[in-house]
C-alpha positions as a LaTeX table, in Angstrom:
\begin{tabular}{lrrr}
\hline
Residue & $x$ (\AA) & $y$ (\AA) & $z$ (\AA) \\
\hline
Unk1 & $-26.68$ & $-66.23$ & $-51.27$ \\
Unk2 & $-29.55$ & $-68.31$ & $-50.85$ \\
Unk3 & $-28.62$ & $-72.90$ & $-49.60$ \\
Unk4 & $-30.05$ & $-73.58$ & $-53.02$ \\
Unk5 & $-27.64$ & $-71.63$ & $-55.34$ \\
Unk6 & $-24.95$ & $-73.69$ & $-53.69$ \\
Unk7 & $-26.54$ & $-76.82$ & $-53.89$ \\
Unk8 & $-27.41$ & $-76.09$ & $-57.56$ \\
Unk9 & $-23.77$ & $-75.14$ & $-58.23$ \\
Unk10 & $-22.57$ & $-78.95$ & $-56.41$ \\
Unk11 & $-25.10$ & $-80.54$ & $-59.13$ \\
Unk12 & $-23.97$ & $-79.00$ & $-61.75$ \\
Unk13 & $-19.94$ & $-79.60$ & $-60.96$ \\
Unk14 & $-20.58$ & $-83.11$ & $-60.15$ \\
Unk15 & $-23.13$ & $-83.51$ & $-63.02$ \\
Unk16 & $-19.99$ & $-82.41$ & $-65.14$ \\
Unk17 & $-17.30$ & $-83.89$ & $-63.35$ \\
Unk18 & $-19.76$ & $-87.59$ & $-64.03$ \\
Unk19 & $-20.08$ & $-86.94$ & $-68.18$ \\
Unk20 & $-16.45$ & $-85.56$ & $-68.51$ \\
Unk21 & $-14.75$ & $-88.52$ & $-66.85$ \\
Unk22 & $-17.24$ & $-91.50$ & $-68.27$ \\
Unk23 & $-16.25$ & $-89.75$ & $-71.43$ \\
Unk24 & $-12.33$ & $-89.57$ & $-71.04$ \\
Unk25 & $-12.62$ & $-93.06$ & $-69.60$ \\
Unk26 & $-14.01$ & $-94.20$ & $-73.43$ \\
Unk27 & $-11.54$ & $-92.37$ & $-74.83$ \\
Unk28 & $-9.04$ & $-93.87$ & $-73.05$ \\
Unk29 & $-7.96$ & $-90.87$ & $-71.30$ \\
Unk30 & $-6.77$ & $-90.96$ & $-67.71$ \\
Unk31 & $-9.90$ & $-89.75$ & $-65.51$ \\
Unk32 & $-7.49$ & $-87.28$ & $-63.52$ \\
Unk33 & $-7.59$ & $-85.09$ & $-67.20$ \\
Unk34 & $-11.15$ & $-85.43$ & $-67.36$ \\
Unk35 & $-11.35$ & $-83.92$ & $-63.59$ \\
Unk36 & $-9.47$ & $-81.17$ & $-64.24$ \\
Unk37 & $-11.12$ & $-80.66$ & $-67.50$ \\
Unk38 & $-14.27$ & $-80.34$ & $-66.05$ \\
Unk39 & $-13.41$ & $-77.85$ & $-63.85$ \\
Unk40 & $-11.91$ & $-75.37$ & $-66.26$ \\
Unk41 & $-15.15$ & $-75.86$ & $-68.12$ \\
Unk42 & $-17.60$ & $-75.40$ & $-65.39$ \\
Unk43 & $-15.62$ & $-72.38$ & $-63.22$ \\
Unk44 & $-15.66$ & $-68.82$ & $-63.24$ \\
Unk45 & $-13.15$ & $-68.44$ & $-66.14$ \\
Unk46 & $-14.64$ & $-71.72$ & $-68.90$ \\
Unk47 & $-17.86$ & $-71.36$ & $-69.54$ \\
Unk48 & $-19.24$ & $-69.42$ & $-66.46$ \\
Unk49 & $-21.23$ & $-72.56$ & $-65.37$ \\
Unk50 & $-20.62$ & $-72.14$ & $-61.43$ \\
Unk51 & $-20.20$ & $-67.66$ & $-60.88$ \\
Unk52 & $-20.08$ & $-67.79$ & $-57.12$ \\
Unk53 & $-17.16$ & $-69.82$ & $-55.99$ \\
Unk54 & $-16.86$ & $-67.52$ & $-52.77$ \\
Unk55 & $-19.44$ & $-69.50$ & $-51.22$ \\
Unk56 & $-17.27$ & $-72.93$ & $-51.47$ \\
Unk57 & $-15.90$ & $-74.10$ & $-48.25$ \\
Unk58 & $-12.59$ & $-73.98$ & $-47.96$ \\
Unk59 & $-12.88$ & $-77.66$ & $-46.68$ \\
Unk60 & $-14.17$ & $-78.55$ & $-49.75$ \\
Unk61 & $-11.65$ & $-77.32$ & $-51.93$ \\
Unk62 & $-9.05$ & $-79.23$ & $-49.93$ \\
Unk63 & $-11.29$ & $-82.67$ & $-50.33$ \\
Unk64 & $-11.57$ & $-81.97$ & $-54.16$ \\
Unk65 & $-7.68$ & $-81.13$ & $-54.46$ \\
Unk66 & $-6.90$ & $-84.58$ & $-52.30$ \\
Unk67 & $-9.33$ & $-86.59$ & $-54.15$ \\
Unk68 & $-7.97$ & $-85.56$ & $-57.96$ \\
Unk69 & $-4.30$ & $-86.31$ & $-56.43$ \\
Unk70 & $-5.75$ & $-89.42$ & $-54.89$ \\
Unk71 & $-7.04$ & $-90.46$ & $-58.09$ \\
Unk72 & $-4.04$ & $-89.67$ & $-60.07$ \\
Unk73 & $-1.74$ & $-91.79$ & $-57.65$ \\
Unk74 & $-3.63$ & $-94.81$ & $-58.39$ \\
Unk75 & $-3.64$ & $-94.39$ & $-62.22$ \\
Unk76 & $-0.05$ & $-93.75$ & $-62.05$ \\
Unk77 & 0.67 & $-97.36$ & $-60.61$ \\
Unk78 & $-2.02$ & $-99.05$ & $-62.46$ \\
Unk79 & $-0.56$ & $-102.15$ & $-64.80$ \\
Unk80 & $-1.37$ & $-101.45$ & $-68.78$ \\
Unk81 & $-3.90$ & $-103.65$ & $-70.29$ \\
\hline
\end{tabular}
């Protein structure tokens, strides 16, 4: 595993997680579904987008699982337009 495999893998999950949720956010959608969206699409078993997910930190998995429950929390107690 060479640093730039991972660091192309980070681009292209964050490149993914950025279109899904702008998208979901016209749509109306909360952005929490677009999160998770994008990571069914870009791991091992959507499209194949990101293969090595061995080389992850486990640290970082933790962050991303906070921040998605982070960001639902705050949708859930946002006031309708």
């Amino acid at each position: 595993m060479e640093p730039l495999d991972f660091l192309l893998d980070l681009l292209i999950v964050f490149a993914v997680a950025g279109c899904v949720v702008f998208l979901f956010h016209r749509l109306r959608v909360p952005s929490v579904v677009g999160l998770l969206v994008g990571g069914l699409v870009t791991g091992p078993y959507g499209l194949g987008l990101v293969h090595e997910t061995e080389h992850v930190p486990r640290a970082l998995r933790r962050h991303a699982v906070g921040h998605v429950e982070h960001c639902g929390r705050l949708q859930a107690f946002e006031r309708p337009r």
